[in-house]
C-alpha positions in Angstrom: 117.8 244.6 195.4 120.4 242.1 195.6 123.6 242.9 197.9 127.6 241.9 197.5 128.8 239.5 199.6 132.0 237.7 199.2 131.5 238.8 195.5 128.6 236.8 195.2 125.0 238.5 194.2 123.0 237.3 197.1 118.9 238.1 197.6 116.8 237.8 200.8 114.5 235.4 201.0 111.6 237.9 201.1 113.1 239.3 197.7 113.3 235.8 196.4 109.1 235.0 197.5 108.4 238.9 196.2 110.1 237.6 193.0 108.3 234.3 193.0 104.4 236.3 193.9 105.0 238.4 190.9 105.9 236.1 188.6 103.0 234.3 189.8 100.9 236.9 189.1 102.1 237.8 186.1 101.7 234.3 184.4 98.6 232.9 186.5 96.2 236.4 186.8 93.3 234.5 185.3 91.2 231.6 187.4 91.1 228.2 186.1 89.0 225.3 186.1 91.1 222.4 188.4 89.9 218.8 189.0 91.0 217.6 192.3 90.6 215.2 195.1 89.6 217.0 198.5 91.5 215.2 200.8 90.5 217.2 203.8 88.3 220.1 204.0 89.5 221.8 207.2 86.7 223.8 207.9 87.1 226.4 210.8 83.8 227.2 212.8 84.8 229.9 214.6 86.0 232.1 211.3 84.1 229.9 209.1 86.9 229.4 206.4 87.9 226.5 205.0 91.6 225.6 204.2 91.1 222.4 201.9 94.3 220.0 201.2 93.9 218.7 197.9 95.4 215.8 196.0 95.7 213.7 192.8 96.7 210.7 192.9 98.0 208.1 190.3 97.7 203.6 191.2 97.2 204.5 194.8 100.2 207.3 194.8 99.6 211.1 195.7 101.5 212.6 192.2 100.5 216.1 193.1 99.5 218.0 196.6 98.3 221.6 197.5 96.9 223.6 199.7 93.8 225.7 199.3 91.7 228.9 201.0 87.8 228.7 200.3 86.4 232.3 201.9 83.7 232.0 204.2 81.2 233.3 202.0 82.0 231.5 199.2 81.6 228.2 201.3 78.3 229.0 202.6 77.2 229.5 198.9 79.2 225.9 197.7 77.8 224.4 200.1 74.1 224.9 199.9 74.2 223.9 196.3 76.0 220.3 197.6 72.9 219.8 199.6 70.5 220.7 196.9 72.0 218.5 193.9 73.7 215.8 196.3 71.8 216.0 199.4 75.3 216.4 201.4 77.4 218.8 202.2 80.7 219.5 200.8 83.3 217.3 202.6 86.0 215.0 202.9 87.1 212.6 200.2 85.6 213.5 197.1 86.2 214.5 193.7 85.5 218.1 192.4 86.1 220.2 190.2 86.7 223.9 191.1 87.4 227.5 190.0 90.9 228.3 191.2 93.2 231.1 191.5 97.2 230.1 191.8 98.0 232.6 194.8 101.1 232.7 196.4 101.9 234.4 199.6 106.0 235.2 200.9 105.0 234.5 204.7 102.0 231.5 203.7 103.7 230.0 200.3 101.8 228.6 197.9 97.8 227.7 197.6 94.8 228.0 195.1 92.2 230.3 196.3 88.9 228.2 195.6 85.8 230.6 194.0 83.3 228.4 192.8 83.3 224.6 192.8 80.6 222.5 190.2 78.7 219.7 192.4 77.1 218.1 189.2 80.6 217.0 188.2 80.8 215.2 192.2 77.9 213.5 191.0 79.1 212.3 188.0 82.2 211.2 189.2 80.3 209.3 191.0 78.2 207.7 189.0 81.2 206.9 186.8 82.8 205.2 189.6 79.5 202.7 190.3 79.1 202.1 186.8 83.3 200.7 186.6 82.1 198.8 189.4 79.4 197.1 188.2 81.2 196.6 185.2 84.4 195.0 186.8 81.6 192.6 188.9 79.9 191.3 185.5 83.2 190.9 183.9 84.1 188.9 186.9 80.9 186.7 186.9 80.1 187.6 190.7 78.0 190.0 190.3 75.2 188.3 191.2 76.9 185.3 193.2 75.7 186.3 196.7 72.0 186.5 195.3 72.2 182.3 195.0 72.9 181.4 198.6 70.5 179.5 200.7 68.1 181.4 203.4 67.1 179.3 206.1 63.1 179.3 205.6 63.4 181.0 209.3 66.4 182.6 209.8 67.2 183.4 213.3 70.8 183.6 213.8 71.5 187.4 212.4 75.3 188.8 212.2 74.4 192.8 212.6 77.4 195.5 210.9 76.9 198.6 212.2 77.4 201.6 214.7 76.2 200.5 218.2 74.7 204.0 218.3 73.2 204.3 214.8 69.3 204.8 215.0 68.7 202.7 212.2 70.4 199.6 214.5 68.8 200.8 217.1 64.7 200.7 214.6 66.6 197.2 213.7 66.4 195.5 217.0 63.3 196.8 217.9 60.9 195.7 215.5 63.5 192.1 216.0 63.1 192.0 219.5 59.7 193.8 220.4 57.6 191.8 217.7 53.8 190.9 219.0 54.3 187.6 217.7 57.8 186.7 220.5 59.7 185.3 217.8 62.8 184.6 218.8 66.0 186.0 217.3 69.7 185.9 217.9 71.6 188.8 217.0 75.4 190.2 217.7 77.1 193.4 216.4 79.8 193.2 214.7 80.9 197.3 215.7 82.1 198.9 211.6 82.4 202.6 210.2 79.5 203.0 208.1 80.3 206.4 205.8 83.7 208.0 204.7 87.1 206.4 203.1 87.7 204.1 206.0 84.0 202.3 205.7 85.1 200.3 202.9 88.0 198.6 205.0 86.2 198.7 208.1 83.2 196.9 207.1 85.7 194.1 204.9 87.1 193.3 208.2 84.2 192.6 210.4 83.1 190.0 206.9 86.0 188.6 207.2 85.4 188.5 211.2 82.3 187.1 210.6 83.2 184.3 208.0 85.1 182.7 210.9 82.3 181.8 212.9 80.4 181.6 209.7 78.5 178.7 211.2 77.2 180.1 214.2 75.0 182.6 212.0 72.2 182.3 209.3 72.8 186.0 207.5 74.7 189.1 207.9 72.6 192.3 208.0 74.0 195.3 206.9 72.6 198.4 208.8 73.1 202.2 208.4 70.8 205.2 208.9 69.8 207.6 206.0 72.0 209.5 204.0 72.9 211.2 200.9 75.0 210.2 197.5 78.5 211.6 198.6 77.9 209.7 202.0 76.8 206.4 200.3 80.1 206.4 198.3 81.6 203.9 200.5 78.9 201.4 198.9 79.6 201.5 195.4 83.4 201.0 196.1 84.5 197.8 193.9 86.6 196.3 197.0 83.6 196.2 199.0 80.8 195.4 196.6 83.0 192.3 196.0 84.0 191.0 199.5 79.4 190.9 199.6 79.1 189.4 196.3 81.5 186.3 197.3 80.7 186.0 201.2 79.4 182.7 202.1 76.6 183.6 204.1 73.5 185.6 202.4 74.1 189.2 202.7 71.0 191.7 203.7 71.1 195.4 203.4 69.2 198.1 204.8 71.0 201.4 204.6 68.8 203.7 204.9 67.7 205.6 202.1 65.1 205.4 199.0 66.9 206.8 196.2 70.1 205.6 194.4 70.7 201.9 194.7 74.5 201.5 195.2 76.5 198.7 194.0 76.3 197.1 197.4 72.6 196.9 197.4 72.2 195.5 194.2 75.1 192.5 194.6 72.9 191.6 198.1 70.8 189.0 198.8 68.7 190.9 199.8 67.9 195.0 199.8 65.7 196.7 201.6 65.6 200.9 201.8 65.7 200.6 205.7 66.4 199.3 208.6 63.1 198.7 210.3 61.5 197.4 206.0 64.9 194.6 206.9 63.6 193.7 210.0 59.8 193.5 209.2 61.0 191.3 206.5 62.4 188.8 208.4 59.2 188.7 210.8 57.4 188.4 207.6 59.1 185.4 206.8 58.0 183.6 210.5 54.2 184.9 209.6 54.2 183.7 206.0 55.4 180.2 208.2 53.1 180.4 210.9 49.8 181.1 208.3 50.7 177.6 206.4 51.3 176.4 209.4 47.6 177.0 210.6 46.5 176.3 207.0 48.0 172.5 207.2 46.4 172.1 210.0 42.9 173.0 209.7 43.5 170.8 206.7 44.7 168.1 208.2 41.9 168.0 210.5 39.2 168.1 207.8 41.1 165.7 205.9 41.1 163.1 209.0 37.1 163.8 209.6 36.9 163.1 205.5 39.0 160.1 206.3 36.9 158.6 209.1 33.6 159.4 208.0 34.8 157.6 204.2 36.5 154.3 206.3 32.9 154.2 208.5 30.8 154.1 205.6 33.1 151.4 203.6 33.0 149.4 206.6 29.0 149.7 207.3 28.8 149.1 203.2 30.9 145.9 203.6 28.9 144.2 206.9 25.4 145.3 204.7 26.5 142.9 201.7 28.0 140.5 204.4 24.5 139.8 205.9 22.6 139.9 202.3 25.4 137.7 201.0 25.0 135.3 203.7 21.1 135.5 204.0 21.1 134.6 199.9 23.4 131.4 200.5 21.3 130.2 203.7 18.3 130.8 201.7 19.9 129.0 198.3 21.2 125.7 200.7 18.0 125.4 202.4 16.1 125.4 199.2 18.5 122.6 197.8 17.6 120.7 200.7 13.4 121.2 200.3 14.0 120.0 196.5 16.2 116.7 197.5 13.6 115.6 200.2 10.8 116.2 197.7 12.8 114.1 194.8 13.0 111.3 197.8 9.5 110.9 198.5 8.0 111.4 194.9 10.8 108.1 194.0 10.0 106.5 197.2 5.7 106.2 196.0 6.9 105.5 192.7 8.6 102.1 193.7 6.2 101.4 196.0 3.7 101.3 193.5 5.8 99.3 191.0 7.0 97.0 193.3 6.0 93.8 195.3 5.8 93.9 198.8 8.4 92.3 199.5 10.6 94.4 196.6 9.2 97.4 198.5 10.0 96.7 202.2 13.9 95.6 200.1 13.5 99.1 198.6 12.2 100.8 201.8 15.2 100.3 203.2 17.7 101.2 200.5 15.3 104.0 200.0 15.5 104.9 203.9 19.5 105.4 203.6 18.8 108.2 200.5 17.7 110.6 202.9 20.2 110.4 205.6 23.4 110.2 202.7 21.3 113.6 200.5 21.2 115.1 204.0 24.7 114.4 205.2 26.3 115.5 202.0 24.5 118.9 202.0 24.8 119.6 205.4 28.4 119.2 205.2 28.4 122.1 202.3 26.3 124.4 203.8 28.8 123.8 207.0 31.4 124.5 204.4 29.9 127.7 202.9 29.1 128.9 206.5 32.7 128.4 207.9 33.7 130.2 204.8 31.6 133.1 205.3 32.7 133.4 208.8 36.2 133.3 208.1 35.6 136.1 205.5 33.5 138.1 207.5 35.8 137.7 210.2 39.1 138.6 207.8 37.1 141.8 206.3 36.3 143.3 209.7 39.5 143.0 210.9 40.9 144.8 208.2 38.6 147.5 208.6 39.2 147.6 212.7 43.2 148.3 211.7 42.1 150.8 209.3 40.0 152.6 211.8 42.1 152.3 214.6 45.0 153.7 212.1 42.2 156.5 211.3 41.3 157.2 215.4 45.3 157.7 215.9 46.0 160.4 213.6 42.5 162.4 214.7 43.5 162.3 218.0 47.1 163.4 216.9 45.4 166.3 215.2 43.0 167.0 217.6 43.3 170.9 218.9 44.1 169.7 222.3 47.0 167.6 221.1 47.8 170.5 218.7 47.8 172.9 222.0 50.2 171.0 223.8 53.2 171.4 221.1 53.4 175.4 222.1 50.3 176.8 220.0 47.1 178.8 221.2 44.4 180.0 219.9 43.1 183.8 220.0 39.4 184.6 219.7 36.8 187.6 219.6 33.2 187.0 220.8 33.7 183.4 220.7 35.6 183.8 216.5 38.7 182.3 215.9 41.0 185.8 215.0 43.3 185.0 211.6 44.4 188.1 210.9 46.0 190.7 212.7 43.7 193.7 210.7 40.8 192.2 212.2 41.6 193.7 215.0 41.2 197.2 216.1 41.6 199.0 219.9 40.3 198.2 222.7 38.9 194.7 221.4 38.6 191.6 224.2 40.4 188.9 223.2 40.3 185.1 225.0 43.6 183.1 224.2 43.3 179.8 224.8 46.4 177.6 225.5 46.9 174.0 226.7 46.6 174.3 230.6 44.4 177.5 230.4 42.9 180.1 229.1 43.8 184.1 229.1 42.1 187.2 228.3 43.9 190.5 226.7 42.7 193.8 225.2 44.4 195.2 222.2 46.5 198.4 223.4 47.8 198.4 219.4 
């Protein structure tokens, strides 16, 4: 009851909270379903009660903010059904909506005592939240903006985000580093947050860290062990999912899981469901190189033999119709020169018999000279014709020499010794070139041969 003092009614502050618990009670006796932001859980482990701060907030500004009792029972309960629909547990920095009873306490003040809270709606708000942020991408024209940068066809120089103590960095850098192939990468962390509400910022910076030096690197890999949709959140956020879709460099993801794709994954260059699939694509990439590799050359050797053996016959083609070519003209000028000698004689008898003596011995010697001028004038073409075949002959197998020496250079260029000096070997089994690495099984004896030597292995795995 209220006392005089000073003739003013005056009440005690615990009459005052007694007044405000039962009006309370009076006017808020039934539970009510409340959406909320749970700000912090607060979870005690030694009493196993949680006292959750919730929030709402309005642009970026907390409009409304209360405190909250969840029993321990009734968390044990909430939280087993988090893990079964959302494959977390309940915790910080999500949206729920909950069963609540306005309590108020004179000595605690005022909270909402939390009875049952609905996980689906978690997971729709979350859903919700990637869809706006797929929607805000698109309506941007960014969305897919990342997804049309250039990949070196062997990228080596990899900009790593992640938690040096993650197991998913640590499967990253082993299938990078420990490959049976010794490709060579570079790699350097770039140290983020990978889960929770300061992910998003944390991650932007080391981007922005990383566009600095932008040059120095070929890709940024984005690394994070498994987890479930609540922890994934961070991914779908539209501030994030944008500062990937416009970074410079090519953007690969492997964050661990194989269910939802968030918003992160999907604006990437690339996506894979985890760390070590990332990895064994890149090393993919080398192999893919390395096969066509081998491929050009075992095609470049066949086509040089081809080569050769097509120039060899050309030329033995050429030097068969040189000598038939010049047998036929030697044959054709000395036939030319039987037929003039014969046409002498048969007109030197003919004059003779037609003639005096003394016309004759005139005509004898006029005669005498037709021999020598027929012979002169023929032997000068056949010198003619055989200086020009010469010079031909000479001319064509030149060519031919140049054409074969051009032929010998690039065999030997190609030849596996050659090859052998510029770093590569070759790996064999019972004498068998080995192409592929499923040819292989345990305990196998291999011979690898290399330029100054040969080695021999067995296969441990």
């Amino acid at each position: 009851m209220p006392e005089e003092i000073n003739n003013r009614k005056v009440f005690s502050l615990t009459e005052m909270a007694q007044s405000i618990r039962n009006c309370i009670k009076h006017h808020y006796r039934n539970a009510f379903w409340i959406k909320a932001e749970l700000n912090k859980l607060n979870h005690y482990s030694h009493s196993g009660h949680c006292y959750p701060d919730l929030m709402d907030k309005s642009q970026g500004k907390i409009t409304a903010q209360m405190r909250a009792t969840l029993w321990k029972d009734d968390y044990r309960q909430i939280n087993r059904r988090f893990k079964e629909v959302l494959n977390e547990p309940l915790k910080d920095g999500i949206k729920i909506l909950f069963l609540g009873q306005v309590k108020f306490d004179p000595v605690y003040g005022l909270s909402i005592h939390i009875i049952d809270i609905d996980p689906s709606y978690t997971l729709g708000d979350l859903a919700r939240e990637k869809q706006e942020t797929i929607r805000k991408l698109k309506d941007e024209g960014i969305f897919s903006r990342n997804k049309s940068k250039n990949l070196p066809m062997l990228p080596g120089r990899i900009a790593v985000i992640s938690v040096e103590t993650s197991k998913g960095y640590a499967d990253f850098l082993r299938v990078v580093d420990d490959n049976p192939w010794r490709y060579k990468f570079f790699h350097m962390l770039f140290p983020a947050l990978l889960q929770g509400d300061k992910a998003v910022y944390s991650i932007i910076s080391q981007l922005l860290r990383i566009q600095r030096v932008q040059q120095h690197f070929d890709l940024v890999a984005i690394i994070r062990g498994g987890g479930g949709d609540i922890g994934l959140s961070a991914y779908n956020k539209y501030e994030l999912a944008k500062a990937i879709a416009l970074f410079p460099l090519p953007v690969l993801t492997g964050i661990g899981h194989a269910t939802n794709e968030t918003v992160t994954e999907m604006v990437a260059f690339q996506n894979e469901i985890t760390p070590t699939k990332l990895a064994e694509s890149l090393i993919h990439r080398y192999n893919d190189f390395s096969n066509q590799v081998r491929t050009a050359e075992v095609g470049v050797i066949r086509q040089g033999q081809k080569l050769l053996q097509q120039k060899k016959e050309k030329f033995l083609n050429l030097l068969h119709l040189l000598k038939l070519h010049a047998a036929g003209l030697i044959k054709e000028h000395k036939n030319l020169l039987t037929d003039s000698g014969r046409e002498v004689r048969l007109h030197t008898n003919f004059i003779t018999r037609q003639n005096k003596d003394y016309v004759l011995e005139a005509n004898k010697r006029k005669i005498a000279q037709l021999p020598g001028v027929v012979l002169d004038r023929e032997s000068k073409r056949f010198k003619t014709i055989i200086t020009g075949i010469s010079k031909e002959s000479k001319t064509s197998i030149s060519k031919n020499q140049i054409h074969l020496s051009d032929a010998e250079k690039s065999i030997r260029q190609m030849h596996p010794h050659n090859v052998l000096k510029r770093g590569y070997s070759i790996t064999r089994k019972a004498g068998q070139a080995i192409k592929r690495a499923d040819h292989l099984v345990q305990d196998d004896i291999l011979e690898t041969t290399f330029f100054d030597g040969k080695t021999k292995s067995i296969v441990i795995k």
